[in-house]
DSSP file (Angstrom, degrees, kcal/mol; ACC not computed):
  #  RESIDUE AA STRUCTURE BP1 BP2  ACC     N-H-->O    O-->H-N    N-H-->O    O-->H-N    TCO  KAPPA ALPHA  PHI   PSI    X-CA   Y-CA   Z-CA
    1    1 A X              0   0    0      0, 0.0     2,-0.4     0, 0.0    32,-0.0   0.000 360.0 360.0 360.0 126.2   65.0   71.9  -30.2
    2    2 A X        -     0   0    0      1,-0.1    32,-0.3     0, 0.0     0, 0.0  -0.301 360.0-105.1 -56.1 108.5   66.4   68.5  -31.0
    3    3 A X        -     0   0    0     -2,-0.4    -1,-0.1     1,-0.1    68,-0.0   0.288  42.4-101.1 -41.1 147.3   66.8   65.8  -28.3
    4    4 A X        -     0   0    0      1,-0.1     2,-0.4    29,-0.1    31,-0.2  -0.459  34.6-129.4 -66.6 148.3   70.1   65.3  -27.1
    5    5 A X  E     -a   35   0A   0     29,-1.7    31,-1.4    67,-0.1     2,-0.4  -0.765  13.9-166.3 -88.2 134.7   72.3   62.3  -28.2
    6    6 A X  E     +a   36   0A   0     -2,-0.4     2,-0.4    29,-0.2    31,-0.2  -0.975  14.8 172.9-114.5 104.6   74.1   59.8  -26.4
    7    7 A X        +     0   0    0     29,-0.6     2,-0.3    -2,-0.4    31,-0.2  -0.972   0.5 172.2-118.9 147.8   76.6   57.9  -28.8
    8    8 A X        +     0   0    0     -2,-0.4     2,-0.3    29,-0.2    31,-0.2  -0.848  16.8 170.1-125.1 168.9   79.3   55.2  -26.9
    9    9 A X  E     -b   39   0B   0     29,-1.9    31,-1.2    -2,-0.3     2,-0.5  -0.866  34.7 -98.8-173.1 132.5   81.3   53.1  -29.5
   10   10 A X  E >   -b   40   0B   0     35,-0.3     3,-3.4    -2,-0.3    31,-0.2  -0.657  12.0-142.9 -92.6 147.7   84.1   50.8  -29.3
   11   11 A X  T 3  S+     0   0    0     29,-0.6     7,-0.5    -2,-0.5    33,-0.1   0.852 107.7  40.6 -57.5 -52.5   87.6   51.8  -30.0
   12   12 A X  T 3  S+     0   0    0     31,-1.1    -1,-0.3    28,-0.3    32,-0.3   0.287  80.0 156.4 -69.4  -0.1   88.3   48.4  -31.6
   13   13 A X    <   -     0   0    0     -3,-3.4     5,-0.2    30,-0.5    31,-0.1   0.056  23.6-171.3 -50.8 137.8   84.8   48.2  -33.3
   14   14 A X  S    S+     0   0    0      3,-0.1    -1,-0.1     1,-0.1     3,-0.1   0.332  82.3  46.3-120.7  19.2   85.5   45.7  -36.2
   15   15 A X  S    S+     0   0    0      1,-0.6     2,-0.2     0, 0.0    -1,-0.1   0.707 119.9  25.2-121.3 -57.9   82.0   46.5  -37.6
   16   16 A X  S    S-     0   0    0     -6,-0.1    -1,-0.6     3,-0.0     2,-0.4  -0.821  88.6-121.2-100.1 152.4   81.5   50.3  -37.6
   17   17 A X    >   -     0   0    0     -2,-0.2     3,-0.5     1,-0.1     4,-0.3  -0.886  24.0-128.2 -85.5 148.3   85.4   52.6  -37.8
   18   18 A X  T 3> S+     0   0    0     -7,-0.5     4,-1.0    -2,-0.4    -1,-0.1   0.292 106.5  76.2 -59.0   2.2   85.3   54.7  -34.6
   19   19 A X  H >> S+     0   0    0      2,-0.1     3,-4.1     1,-0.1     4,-0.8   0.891  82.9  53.5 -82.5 -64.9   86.1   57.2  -37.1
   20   20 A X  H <> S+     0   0    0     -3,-0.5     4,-2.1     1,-0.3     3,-0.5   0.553 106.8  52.8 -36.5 -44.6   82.7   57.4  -38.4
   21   21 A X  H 3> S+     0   0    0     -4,-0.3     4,-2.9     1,-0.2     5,-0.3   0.835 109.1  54.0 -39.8 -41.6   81.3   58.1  -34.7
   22   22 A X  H << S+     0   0    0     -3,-4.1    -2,-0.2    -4,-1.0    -1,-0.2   0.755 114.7  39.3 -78.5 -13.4   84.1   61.1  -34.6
   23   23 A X  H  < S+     0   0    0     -4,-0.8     4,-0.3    -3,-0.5    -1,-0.2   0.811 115.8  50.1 -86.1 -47.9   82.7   62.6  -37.9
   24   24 A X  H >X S+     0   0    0     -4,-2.1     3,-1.7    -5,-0.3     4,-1.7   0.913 115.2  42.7 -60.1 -56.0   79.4   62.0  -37.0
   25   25 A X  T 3< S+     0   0    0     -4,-2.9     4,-0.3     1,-0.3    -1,-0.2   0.525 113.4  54.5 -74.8 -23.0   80.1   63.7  -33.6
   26   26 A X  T 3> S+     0   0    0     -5,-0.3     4,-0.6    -4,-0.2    -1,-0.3   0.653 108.6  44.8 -67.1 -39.5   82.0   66.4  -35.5
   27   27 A X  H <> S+     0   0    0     -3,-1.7     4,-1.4    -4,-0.3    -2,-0.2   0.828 116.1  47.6-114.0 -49.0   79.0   67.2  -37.8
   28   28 A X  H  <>S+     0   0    0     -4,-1.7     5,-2.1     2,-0.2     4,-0.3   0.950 117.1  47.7 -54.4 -58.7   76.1   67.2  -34.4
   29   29 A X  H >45S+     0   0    0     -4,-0.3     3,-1.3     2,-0.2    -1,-0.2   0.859 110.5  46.6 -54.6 -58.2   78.9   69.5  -32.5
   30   30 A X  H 3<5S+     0   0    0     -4,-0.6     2,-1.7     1,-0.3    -2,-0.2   0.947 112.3  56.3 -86.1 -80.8   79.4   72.1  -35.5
   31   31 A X  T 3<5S-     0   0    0     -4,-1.4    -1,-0.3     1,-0.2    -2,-0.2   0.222 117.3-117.1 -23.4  -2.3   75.3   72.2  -35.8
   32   32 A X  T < 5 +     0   0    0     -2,-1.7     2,-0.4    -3,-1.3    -3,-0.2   0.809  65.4 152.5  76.4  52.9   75.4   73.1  -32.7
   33   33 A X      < -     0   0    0     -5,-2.1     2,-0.7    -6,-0.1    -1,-0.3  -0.782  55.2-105.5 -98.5 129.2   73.1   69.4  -31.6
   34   34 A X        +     0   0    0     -2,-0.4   -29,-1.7   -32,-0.3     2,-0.3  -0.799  51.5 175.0 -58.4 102.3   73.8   68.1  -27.8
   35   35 A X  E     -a    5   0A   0     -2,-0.7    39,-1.1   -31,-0.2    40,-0.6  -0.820  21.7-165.4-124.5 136.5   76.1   65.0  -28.3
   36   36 A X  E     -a    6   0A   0    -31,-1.4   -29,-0.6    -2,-0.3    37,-0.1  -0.768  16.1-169.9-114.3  80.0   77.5   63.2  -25.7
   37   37 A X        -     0   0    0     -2,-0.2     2,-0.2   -31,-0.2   -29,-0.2  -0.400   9.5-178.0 -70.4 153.2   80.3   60.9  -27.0
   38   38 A X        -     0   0    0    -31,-0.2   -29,-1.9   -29,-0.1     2,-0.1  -0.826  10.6-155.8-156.9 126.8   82.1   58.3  -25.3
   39   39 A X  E     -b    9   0B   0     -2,-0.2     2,-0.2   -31,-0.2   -29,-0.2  -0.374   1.6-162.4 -83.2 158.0   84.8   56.2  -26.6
   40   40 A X  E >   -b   10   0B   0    -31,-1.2     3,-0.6     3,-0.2   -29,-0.6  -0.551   8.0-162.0-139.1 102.3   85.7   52.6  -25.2
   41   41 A X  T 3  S+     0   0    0      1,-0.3     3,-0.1    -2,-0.2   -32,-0.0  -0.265  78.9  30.4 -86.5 168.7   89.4   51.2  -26.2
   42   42 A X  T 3  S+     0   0    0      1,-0.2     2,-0.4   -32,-0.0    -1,-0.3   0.049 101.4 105.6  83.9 -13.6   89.7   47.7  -25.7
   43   43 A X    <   -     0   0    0     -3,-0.6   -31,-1.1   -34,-0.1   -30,-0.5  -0.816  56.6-140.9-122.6 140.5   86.4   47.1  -26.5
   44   44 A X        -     0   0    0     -2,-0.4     4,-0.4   -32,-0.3   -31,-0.3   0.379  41.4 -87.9  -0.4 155.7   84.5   45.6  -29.5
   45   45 A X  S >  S+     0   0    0    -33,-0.2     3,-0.7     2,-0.1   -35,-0.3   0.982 137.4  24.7 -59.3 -60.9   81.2   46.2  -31.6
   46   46 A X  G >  S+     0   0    0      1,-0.2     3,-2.6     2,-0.1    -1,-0.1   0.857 112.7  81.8 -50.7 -41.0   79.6   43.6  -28.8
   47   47 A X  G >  S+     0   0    0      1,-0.4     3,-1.4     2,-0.2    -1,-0.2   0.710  74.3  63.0 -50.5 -25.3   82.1   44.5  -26.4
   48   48 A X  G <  S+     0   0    0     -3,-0.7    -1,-0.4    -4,-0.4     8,-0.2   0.751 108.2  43.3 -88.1   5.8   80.8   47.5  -25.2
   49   49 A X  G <  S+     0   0    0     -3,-2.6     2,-0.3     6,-0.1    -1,-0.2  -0.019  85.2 117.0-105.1  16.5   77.8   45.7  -23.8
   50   50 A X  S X  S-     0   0    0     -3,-1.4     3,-4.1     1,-0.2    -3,-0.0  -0.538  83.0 -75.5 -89.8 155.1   79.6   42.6  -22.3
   51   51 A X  T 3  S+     0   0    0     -2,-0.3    -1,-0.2     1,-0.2     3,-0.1  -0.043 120.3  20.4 -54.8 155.3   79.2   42.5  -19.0
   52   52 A X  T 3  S+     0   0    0      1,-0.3     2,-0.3    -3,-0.1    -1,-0.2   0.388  87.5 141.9  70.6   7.9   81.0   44.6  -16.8
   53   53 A X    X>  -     0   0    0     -3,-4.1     3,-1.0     1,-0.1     4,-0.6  -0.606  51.7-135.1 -72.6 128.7   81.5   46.8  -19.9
   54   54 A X  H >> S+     0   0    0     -2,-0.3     4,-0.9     1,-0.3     3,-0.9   0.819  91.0  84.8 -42.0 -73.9   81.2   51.0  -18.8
   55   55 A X  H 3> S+     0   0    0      1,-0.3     4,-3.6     2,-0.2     5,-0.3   0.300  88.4  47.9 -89.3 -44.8   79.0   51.9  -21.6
   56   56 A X  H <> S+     0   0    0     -3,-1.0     4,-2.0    -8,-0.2    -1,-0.3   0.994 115.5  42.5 -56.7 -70.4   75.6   50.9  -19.6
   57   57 A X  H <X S+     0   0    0     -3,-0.9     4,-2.6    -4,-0.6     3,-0.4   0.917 115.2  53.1 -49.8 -52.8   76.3   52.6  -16.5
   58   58 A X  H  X S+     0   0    0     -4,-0.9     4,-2.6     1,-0.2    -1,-0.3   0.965 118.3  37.7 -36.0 -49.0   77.7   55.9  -18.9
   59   59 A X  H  X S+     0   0    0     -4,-3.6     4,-1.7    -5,-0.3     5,-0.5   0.875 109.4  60.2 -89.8  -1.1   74.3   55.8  -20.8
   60   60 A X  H >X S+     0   0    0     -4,-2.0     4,-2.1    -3,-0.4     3,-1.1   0.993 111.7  43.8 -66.2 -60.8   72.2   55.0  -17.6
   61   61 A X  H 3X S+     0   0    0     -4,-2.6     4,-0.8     1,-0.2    -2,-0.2   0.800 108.9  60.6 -34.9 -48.1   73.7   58.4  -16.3
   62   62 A X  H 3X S+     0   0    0     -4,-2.6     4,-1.0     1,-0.2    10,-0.3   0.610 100.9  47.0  -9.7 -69.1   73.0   59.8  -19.4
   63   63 A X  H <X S+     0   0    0     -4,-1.7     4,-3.5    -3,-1.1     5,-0.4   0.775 115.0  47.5 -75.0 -45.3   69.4   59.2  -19.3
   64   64 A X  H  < S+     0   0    0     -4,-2.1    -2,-0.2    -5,-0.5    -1,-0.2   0.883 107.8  53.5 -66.9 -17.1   69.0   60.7  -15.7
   65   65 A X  H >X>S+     0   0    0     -4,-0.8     5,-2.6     2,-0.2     3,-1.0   0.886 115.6  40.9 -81.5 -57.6   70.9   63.4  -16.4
   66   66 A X  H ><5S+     0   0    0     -4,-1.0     3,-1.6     1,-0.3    -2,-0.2   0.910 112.3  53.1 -52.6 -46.0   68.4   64.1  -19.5
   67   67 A X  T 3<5S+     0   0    0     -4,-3.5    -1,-0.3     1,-0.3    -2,-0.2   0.580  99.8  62.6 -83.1  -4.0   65.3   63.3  -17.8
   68   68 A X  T <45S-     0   0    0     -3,-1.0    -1,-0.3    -5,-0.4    -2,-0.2   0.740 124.7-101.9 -82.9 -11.7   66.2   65.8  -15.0
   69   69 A X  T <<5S+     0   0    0     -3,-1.6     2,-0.2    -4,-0.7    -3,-0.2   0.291  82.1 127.0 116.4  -5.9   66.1   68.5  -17.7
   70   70 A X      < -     0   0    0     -5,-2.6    -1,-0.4    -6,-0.1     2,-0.3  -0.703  52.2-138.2-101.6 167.2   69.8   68.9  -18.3
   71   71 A X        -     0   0    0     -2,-0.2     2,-0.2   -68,-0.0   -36,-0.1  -0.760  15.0-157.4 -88.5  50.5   71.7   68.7  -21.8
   72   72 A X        +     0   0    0     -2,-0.3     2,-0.3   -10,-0.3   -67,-0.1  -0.254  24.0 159.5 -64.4 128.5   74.6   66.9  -21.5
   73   73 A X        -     0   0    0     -2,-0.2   -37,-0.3   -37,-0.1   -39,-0.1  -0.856  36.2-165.5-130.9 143.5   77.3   67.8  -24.4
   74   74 A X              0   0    0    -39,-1.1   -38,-0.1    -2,-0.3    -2,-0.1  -0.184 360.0 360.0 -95.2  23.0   81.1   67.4  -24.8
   75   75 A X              0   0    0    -40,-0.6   -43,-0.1   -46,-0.1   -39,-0.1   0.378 360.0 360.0 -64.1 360.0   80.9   69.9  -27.9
């Protein structure tokens, strides 16, 4: 069974389109892969990892959540 995925991206990313994360997240979901997606508007390619940006605390849960055994999904 395939490890779960955590992808965060920002909304405003001027490097990857947030679409490509929603296709990508789209394709995991239908394959029936644990994806955990999480969007951040306002925020930048860098931006989600400037300080006081969500996306560390999000994938910190993430990981604890995984390493307890559970499979966290929004699929």
């Amino acid at each position: 069974m395939p490890s779960p995925l955590f992808l965060g991206q920002g909304v405003e990313d001027e490097v990857i389109p947030i679409d490509m994360q929603r296709t990508l997240e789209a394709a995991l979901c239908e394959r029936g892969r644990a994806v955990e997606t999480r969007e951040y508007p306002g925020r930048t390619h860098m931006g989600v990892i400037a300080e006081g940006a969500p996306l560390i605390d999000d994938l910190y849960a993430w990981a604890v959540a995984v390493a307890a055994g559970k499979r966290p999904s929004n699929c």
